[in-house]
Each structure stands twice: as C-alpha cells, then as structure tokens.
DOPAKOL-386010 format. One line per field, with one value per residue (C-alpha): residue in three letters; x, y, z. Coordinates in nm, 4 decimals, padded with zeros to 6 digits, m for minus. Layout:
BEGIN
code	[ALA | ...]
c1	[X | ...]
c2	[Y | ...]
c3	[Z | ...]
END
This chain:
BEGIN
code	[UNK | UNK | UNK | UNK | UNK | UNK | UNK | UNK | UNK | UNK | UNK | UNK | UNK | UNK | UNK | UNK | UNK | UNK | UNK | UNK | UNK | UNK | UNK | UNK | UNK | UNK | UNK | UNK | UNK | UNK | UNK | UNK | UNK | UNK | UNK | UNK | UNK | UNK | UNK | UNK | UNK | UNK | UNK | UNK | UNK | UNK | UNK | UNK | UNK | UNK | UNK | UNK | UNK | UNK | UNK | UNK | UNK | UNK | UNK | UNK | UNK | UNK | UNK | UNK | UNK | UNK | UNK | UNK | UNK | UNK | UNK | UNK | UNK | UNK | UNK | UNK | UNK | UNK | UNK | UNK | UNK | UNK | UNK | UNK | UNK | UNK | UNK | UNK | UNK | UNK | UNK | UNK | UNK | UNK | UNK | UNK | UNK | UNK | UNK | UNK | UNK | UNK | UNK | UNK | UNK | UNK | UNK | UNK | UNK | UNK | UNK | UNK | UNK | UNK | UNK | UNK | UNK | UNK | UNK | UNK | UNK | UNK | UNK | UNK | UNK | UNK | UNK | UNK | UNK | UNK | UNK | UNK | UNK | UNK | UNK | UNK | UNK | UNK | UNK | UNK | UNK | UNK | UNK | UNK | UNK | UNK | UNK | UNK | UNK | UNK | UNK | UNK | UNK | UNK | UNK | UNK | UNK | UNK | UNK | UNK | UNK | UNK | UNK | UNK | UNK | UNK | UNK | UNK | UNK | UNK | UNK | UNK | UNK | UNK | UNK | UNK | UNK | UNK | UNK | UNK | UNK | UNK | UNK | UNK | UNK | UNK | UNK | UNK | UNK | UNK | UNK | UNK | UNK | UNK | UNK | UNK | UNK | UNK | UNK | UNK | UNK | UNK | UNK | UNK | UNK | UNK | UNK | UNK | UNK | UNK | UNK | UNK | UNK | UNK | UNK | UNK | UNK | UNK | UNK | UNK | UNK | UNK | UNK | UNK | UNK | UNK | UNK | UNK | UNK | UNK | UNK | UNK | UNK | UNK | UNK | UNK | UNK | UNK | UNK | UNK | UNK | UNK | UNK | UNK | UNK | UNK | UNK | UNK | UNK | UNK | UNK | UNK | UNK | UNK | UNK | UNK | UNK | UNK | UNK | UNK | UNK | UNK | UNK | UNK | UNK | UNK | UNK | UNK | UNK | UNK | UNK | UNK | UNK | UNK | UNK | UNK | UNK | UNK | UNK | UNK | UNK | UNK | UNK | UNK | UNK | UNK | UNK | UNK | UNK | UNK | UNK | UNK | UNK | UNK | UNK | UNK | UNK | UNK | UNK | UNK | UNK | UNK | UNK | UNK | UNK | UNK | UNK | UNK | UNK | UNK | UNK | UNK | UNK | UNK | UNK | UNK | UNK | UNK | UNK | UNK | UNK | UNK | UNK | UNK | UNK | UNK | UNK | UNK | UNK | UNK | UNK | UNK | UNK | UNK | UNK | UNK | UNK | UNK | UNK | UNK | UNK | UNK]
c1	[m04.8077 | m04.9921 | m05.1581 | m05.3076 | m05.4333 | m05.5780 | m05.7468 | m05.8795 | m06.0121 | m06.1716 | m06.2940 | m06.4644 | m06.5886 | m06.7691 | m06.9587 | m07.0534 | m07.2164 | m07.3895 | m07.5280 | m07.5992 | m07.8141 | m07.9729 | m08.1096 | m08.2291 | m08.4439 | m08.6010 | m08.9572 | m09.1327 | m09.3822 | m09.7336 | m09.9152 | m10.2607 | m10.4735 | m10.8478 | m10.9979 | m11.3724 | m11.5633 | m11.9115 | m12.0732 | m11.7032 | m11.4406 | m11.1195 | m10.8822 | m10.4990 | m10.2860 | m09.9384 | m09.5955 | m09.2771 | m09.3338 | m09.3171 | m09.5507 | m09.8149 | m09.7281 | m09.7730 | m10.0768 | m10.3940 | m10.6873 | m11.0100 | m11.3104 | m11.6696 | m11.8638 | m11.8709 | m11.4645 | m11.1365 | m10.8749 | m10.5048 | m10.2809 | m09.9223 | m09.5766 | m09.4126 | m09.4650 | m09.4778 | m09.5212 | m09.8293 | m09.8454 | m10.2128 | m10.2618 | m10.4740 | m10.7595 | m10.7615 | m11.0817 | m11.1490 | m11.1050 | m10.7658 | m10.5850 | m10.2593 | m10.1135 | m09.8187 | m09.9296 | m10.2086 | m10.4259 | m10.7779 | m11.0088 | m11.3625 | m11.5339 | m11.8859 | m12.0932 | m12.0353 | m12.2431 | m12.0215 | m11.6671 | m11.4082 | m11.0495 | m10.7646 | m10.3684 | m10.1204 | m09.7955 | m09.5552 | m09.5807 | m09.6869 | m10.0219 | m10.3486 | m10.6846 | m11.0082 | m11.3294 | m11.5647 | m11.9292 | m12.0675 | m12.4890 | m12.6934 | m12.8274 | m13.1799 | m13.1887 | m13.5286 | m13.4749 | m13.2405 | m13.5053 | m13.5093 | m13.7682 | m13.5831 | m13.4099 | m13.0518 | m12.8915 | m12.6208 | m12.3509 | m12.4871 | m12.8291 | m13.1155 | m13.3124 | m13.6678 | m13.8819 | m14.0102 | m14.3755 | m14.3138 | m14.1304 | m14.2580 | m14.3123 | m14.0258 | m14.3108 | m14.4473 | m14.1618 | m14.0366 | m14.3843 | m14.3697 | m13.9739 | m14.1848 | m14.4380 | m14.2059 | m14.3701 | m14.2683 | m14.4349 | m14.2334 | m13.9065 | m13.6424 | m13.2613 | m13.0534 | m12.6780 | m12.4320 | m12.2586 | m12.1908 | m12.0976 | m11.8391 | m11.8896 | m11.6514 | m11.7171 | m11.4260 | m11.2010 | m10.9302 | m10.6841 | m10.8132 | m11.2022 | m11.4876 | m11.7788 | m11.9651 | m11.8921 | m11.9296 | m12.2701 | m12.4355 | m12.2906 | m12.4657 | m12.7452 | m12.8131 | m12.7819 | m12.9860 | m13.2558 | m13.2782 | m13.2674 | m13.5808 | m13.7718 | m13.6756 | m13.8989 | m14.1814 | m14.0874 | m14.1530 | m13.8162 | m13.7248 | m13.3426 | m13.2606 | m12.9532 | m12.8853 | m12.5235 | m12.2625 | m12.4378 | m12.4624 | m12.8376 | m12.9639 | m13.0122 | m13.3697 | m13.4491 | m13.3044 | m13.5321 | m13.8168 | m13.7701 | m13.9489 | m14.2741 | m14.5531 | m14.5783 | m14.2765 | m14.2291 | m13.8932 | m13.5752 | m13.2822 | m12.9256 | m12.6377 | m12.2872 | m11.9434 | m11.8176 | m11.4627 | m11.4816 | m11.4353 | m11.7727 | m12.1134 | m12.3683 | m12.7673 | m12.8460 | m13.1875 | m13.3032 | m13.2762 | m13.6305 | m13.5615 | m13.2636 | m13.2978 | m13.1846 | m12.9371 | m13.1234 | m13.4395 | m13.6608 | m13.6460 | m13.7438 | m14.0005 | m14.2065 | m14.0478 | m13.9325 | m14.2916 | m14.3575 | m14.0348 | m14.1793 | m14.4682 | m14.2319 | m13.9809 | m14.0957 | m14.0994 | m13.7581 | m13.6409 | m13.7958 | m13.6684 | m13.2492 | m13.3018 | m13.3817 | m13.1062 | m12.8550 | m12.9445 | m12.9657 | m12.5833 | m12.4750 | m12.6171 | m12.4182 | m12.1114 | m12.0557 | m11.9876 | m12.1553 | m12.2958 | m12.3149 | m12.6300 | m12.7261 | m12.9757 | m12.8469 | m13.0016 | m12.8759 | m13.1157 | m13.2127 | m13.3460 | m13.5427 | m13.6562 | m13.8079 | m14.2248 | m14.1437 | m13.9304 | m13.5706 | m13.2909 | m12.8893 | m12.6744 | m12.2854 | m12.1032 | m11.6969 | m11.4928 | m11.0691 | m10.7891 | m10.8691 | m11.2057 | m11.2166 | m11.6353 | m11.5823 | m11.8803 | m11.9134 | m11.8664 | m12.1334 | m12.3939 | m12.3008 | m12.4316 | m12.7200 | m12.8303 | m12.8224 | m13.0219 | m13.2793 | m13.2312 | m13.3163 | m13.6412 | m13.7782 | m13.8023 | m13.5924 | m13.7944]
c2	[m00.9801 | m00.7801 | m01.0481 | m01.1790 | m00.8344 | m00.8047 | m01.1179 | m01.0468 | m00.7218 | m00.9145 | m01.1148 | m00.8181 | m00.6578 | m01.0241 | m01.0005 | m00.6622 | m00.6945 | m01.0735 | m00.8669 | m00.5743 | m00.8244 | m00.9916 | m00.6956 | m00.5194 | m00.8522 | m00.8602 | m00.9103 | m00.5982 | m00.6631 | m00.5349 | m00.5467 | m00.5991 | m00.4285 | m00.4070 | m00.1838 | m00.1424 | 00.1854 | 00.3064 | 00.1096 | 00.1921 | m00.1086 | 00.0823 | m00.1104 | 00.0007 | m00.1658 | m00.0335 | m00.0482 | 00.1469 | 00.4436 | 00.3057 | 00.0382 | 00.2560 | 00.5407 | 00.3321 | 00.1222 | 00.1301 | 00.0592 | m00.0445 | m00.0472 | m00.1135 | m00.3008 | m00.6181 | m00.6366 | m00.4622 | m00.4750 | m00.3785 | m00.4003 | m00.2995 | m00.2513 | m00.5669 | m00.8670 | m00.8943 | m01.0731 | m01.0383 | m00.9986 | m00.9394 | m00.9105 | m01.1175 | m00.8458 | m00.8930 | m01.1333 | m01.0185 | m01.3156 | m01.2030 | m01.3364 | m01.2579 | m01.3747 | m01.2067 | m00.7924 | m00.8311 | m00.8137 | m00.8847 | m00.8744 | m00.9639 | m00.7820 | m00.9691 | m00.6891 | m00.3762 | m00.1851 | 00.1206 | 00.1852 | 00.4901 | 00.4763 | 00.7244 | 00.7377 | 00.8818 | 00.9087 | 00.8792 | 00.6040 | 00.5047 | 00.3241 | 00.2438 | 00.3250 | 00.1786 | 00.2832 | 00.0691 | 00.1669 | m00.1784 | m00.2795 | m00.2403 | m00.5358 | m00.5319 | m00.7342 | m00.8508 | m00.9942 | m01.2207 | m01.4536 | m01.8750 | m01.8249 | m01.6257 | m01.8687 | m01.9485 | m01.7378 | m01.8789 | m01.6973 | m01.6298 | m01.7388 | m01.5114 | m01.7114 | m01.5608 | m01.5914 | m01.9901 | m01.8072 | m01.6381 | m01.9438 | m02.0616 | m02.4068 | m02.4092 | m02.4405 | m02.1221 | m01.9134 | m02.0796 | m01.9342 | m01.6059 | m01.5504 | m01.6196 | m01.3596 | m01.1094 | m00.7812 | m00.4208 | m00.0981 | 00.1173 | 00.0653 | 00.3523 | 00.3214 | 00.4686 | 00.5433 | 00.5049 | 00.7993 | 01.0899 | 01.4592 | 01.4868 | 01.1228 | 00.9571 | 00.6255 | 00.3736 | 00.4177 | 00.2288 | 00.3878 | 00.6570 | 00.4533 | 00.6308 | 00.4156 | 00.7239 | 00.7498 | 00.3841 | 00.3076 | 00.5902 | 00.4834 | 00.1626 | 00.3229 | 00.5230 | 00.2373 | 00.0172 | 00.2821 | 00.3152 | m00.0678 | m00.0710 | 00.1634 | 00.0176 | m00.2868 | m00.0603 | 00.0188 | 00.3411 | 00.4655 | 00.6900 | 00.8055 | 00.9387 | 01.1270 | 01.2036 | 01.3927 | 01.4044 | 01.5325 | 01.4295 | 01.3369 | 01.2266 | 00.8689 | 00.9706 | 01.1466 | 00.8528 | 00.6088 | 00.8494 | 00.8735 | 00.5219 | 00.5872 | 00.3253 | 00.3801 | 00.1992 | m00.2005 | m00.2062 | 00.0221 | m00.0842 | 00.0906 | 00.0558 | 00.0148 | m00.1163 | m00.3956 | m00.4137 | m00.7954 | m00.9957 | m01.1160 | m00.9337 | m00.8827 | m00.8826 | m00.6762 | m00.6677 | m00.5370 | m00.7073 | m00.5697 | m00.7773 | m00.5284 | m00.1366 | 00.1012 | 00.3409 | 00.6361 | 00.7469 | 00.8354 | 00.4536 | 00.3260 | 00.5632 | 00.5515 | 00.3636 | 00.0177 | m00.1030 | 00.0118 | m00.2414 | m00.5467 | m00.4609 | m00.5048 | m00.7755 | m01.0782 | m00.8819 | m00.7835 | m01.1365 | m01.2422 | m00.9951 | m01.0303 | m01.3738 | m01.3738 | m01.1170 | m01.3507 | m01.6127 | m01.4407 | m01.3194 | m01.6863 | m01.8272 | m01.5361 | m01.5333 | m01.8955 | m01.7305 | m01.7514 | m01.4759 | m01.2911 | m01.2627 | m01.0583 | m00.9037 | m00.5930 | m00.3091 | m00.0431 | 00.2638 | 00.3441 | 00.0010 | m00.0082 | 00.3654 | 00.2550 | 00.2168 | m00.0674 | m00.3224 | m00.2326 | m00.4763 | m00.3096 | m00.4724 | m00.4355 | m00.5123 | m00.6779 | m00.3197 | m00.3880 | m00.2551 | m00.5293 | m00.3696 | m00.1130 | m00.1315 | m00.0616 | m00.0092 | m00.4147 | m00.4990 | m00.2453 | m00.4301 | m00.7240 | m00.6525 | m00.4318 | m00.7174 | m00.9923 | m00.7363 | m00.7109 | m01.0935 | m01.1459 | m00.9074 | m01.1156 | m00.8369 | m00.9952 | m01.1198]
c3	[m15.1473 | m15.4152 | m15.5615 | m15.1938 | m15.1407 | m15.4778 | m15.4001 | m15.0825 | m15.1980 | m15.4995 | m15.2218 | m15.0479 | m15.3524 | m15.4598 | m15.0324 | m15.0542 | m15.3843 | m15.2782 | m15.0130 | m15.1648 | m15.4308 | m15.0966 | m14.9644 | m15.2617 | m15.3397 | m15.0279 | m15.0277 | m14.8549 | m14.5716 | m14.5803 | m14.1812 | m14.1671 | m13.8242 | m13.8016 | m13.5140 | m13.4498 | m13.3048 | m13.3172 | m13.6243 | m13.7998 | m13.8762 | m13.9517 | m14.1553 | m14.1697 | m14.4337 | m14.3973 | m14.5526 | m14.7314 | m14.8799 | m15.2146 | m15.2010 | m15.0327 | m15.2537 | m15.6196 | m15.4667 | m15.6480 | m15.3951 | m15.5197 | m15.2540 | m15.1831 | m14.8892 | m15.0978 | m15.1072 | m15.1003 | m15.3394 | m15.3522 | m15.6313 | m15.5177 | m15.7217 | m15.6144 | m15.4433 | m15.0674 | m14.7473 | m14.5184 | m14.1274 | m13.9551 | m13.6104 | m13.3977 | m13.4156 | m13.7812 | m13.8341 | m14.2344 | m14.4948 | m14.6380 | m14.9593 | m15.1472 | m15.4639 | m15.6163 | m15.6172 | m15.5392 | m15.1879 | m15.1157 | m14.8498 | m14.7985 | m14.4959 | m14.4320 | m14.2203 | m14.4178 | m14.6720 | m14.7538 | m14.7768 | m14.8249 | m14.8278 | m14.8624 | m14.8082 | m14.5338 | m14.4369 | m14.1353 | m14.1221 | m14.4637 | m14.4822 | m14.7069 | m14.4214 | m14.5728 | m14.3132 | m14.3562 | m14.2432 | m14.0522 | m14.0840 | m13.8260 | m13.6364 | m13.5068 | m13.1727 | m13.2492 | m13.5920 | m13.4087 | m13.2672 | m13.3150 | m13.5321 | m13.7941 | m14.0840 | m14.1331 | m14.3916 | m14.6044 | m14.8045 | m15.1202 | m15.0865 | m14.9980 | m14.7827 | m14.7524 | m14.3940 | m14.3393 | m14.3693 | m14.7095 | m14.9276 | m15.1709 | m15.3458 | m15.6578 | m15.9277 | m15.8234 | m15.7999 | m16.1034 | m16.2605 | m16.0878 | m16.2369 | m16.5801 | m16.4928 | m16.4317 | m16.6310 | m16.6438 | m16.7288 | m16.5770 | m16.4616 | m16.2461 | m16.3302 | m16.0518 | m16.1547 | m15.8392 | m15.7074 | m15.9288 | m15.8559 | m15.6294 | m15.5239 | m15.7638 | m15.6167 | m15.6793 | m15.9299 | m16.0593 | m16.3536 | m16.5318 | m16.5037 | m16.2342 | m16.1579 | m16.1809 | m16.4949 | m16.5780 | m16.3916 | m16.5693 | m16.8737 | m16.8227 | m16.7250 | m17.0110 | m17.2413 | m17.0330 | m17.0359 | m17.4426 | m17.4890 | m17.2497 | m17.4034 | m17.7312 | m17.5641 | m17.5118 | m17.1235 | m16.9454 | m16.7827 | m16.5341 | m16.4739 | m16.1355 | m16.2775 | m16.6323 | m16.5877 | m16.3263 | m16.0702 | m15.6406 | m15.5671 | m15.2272 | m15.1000 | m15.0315 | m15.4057 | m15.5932 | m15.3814 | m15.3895 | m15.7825 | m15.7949 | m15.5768 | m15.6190 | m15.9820 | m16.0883 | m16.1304 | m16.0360 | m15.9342 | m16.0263 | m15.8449 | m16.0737 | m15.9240 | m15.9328 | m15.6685 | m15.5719 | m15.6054 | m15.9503 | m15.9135 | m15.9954 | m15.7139 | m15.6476 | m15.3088 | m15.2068 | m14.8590 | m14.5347 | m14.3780 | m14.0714 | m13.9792 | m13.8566 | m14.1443 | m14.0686 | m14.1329 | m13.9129 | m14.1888 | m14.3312 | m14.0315 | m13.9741 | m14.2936 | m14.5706 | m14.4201 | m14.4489 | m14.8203 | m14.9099 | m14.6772 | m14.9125 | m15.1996 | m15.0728 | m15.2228 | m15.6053 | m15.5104 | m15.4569 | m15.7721 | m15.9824 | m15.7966 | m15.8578 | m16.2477 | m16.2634 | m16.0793 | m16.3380 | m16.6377 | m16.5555 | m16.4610 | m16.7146 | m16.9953 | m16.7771 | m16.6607 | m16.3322 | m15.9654 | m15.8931 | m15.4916 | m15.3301 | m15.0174 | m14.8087 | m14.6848 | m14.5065 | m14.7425 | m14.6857 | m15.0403 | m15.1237 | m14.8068 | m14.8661 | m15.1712 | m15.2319 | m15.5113 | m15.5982 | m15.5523 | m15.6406 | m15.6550 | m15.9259 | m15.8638 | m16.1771 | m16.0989 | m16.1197 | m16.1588 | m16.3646 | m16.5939 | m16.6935 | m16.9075 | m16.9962 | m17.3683 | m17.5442 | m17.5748 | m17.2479 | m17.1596 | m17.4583 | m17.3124 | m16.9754 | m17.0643 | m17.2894 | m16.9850 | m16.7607 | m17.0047 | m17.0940 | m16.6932 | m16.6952 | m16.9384 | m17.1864 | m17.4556 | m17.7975]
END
C-alpha cells in the first residue's frame, strides 16, 4: 500500500512540475491597436508588466523599434494598417504618413503608446497632373525633370561656399535614445566634426547649436538665409537604414508661417535640394553597400528654409554606439557626396 501511494504521489509531483515547466515557457503576447484623431495616429503596444517594463523603444517618423526581454507572440487588430514585423525580441513598425514621433510608458494596464504626428495633405497637390511617387524615389514634377546627362553634370557641379549644419534636438529635447546613447548628443557630435572637416576644405560653416541647448524650428531654418549653399539637419532614424528628406512643396506645412512666407523661398531651392539628397544618397550607398530611404516630406524647417535644405537621418539602435570611427566614417561619406573630397 505504501509503495502505490508513494508512486502515485511521485506521479503527482512529476504533473505538477510538467506543468509548472509549461506555463513558465509560455510565450507572452504583445497586442497591437492603432487609433487616428486630429492629424494624430496613436499607437498602443501592450503587454505584462515585465515586458513593457524592460522594453527599450526606439522612435522617429521614419520607423519604430522595440526590443523586448523575451520572445513573444503578436496580435493586431483590424484597425492596425502599419507594416509590422517581429523576429525573436524584437518589434518593428514602419508608419508611411508621419514626420514626428514621441513615445512614453504606462501602466494598468501595462503598455508602450508611441503618438505619432501624421503630414498634412494639400487637396490641391492631389490633381492627375501631379506624378506618381514611389517608395524611395523622389520623383520631381513631369515639368522640372531633367534629361540623366544633365543631372548627372549638375551632381558634378555641386559647389559650396557656405554651408549651415543643423544638429537635431538638443536641450531638453533628448530626441531618441537607446542605452545610455542621446541623438542629441550624437547628431551634434557629428556635427561638429562634420563642420571642422569642411572648413578644413576651405568651406564657410555655420552651426545652429554649438552645446546642448533647445533652439526653435524657425531659428535653425532661419540660420541658413539666402547666403548659404546648403543646410544640412542632422538626425537619428529609428530604422537600420540611413535617410535623405527633402521637402514636399506640393503639401501645406504644418505651421502658418511656412506657408505664409517661406514655402516659396524652398520651391526656389527644390531642385538644389534634390541634387544635393541625391549625391548624398549615393555617396552613402556607394561606402555602405546599403539602399538608402528617400522622401519628400513636408517637415516645416526644410520648407522654412531660403536655401537648399536636405535632412540626413543616420540608422540609430542598441547596436550603434557612434565611436569616434563610426562618426569619421560618416562625416567622410558626407563630404565624399558634396564633392568636397581631394
């Protein structure tokens, strides 16, 4: 009789613990929702307290990236419309109508909220006559291309006197940060160094910040007036790809005083924008072996700007750390691009 008890309890013991194991290796769930208000797309990531608690969120317009504990399982809703992959820890999601992004943590329930603010669409910029855009390709007004053998030449002609470096963010604007890295602190790390190889070249440049400090939309745009070649905004993509912005002049900026006064000043300047994104985008392909995202978006400071204005977003991960030779490496292939390289 003993020993059939001692079994069965054995028996027990072995269940329990099988299940025990079971449970403890289940594979937490992470929902997706997207919901969409007033030029806002609000997107709620939610999960167990431990996964949102330990996640490190990195996030920008161009993408959105989520590195959790453990492994999980995803569930979206219908609603959810955002390109969306997983593999192992790691989430990300590519939103295709934003050009700014913020994101913070809360509790009860437990869940990641990343607001994303959405462009503005001009009704009359969508007529027939307006050209297909493709992802990744700028694709300039039928009435304004250009035969390759001239742009070819004009990318060859590129020249600059004088040349404004805007550093992303700064102050209490931290922008994204991943680990113990700010872009802040990054992009005007970059900047600086970009600035002294320049002038090394014999360039003329202008730095709209030099610390950590917050500075307007509207002083770092008016910082390149119509004495300056080019502007150039430095910042840090959530993506693992860089990025050329230029701006889209065919949609309303969200600020009154751009469409007011400066929108026409950068339709001046569009077509040396274009140029100078585009021997930018090759100069990094060509030292990276990597495609590189290009967009026209209607980001206020570009189209604030009396010059050419092109924003380069560098890839920005835990996996970056932008040592000093990762930073030579990409201050050398911006300057490679300008054609100011002997």
């Amino acid at each position: 009789m003993y020993i059939v008890m001692k079994k069965a309890l054995l028996s027990i013991l072995t269940i329990f613990f099988i299940f025990q194991t079971v449970s403890a290796e289940k594979t937490p769930e992470v929902s997706l929702r997207l919901s969409r208000q007033e030029g806002i797309a609000r997107i709620v990531v939610e999960s167990d307290d431990e996964m949102v608690r330990n996640a490190n969120t990195i996030a920008s317009a161009s993408g959105i990236r989520i590195d959790f504990p453990s492994a999980f399982s995803i569930k979206k809703t219908d609603s959810f419309t955002y390109e969306s992959t997983h593999k192992d820890r790691t989430l990300t999601i590519t939103p295709k109508d934003a050009e700014a992004a913020k994101t913070y943590k809360l509790s009860s329930p437990a869940r990641i909220v990343i607001e994303l603010k959405l462009k503005q669409q001009d009704p009359a910029a969508k007529s027939p006559k307006d050209p297909p855009q493709t992802q990744g390709k700028i694709t300039p007004p039928a009435e304004q291309q250009k035969p390759a053998e001239t742009a070819a030449a004009q990318d060859r002609s590129l020249k600059f006197r004088m040349i404004v470096i805007d550093a992303g963010h700064g102050g209490y604007d931290n922008g994204i940060t991943s680990n113990s890295l700010k872009e802040k602190d990054v992009s005007i790390n970059i900047a600086k160094e970009l600035a002294a190889l320049l002038q090394k070249k014999g360039v003329k440049v202008m730095l709209t910040r030099k610390a950590d400090m917050a500075i307007s939309l509207a002083d770092r745009s008016a910082a390149s007036g119509r004495s300056a070649d080019l502007l150039i905004s430095i910042h840090a993509s959530a993506s693992d790809r860089f990025g050329i912005i230029t701006a889209s002049p065919n949609d309303a900026a969200a600020e009154p005083q751009a469409k007011q006064s400066s929108l026409p000043a950068q339709k001046r300047n569009i077509e040396k924008s274009r140029a100078a994104a585009k021997v930018l985008a090759d100069s990094i392909k060509a030292e990276y072996k990597t495609e590189v995202t290009a967009r026209e978006l209607p980001l206020s400071m570009l189209k604030m700007a009396d010059s050419p204005a092109v924003m380069l977003e560098y890839p920005f991960s835990d996996k970056k750390t932008y040592d000093q030779k990762e930073r030579d490496r990409l201050v050398n292939t911006v300057v490679k691009g300008l054609a100011l390289s002997e």
